[in-house]
C-alpha positions as CSV (number, residue, x, y, z in Angstrom):
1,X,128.7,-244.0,-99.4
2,X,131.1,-241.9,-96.8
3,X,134.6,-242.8,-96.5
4,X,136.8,-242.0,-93.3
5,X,138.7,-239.4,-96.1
6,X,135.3,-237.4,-96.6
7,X,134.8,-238.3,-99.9
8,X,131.6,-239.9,-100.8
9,X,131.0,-242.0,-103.7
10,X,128.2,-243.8,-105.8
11,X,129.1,-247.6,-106.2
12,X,127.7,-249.6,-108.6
13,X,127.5,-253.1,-107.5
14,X,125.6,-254.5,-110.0
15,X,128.3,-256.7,-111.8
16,X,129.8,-257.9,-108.6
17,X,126.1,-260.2,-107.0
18,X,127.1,-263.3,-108.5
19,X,127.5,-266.8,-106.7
20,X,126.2,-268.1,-104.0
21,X,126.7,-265.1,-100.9
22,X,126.4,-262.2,-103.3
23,X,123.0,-263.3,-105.4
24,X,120.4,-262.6,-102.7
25,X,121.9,-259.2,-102.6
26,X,120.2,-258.8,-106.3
27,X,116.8,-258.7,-104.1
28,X,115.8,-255.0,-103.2
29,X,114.4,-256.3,-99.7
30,X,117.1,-258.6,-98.6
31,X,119.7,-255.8,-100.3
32,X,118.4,-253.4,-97.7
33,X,119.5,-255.0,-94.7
34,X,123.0,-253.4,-95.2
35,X,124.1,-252.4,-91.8
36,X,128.1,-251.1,-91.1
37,X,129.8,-253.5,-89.0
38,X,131.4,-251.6,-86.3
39,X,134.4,-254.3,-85.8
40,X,135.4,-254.2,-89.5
41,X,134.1,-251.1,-90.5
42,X,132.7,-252.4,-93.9
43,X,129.5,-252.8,-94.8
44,X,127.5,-256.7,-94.0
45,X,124.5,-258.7,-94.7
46,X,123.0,-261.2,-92.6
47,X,124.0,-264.3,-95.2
48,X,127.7,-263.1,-94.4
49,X,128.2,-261.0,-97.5
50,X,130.7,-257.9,-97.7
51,X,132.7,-255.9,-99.7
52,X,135.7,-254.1,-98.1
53,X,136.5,-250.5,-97.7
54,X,139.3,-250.5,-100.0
55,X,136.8,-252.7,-102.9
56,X,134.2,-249.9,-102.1
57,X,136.4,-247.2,-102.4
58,X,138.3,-247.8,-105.3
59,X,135.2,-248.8,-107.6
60,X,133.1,-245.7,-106.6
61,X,132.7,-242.7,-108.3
62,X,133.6,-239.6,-106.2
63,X,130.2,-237.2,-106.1
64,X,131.2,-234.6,-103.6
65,X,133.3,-234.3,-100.4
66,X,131.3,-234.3,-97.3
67,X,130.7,-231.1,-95.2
């Protein structure tokens, strides 16, 4: 994932699809319709799931700066 800083990071969400918004997220089809909600500027599922910027941030691991 990009962040506004120009870091991007790997993000392991695995440990955090538990209860009852986050479990259909375990499901590669329904995980993949992910879309960045302009308003928030997070990333969203159609149940309502989301994570927030500062979650995703601080639990990914930096891979590179972008370009």
């Amino acid at each position: 994932m990009e962040f506004n800083d120009g870091k991007v990071k790997d993000i392991e969400l695995k440990n955090e699809l538990y209860g009852e918004i986050f479990e259909p997220l375990n499901k590669i089809e329904f995980f993949k319709k992910v879309w960045v909600n302009p308003d928030t500027g997070t990333i969203e599922w159609p149940n309502g799931a989301d994570f927030s910027p500062e979650f995703l941030c601080e639990k990914g691991e930096e891979v590179r700066k972008s370009a």
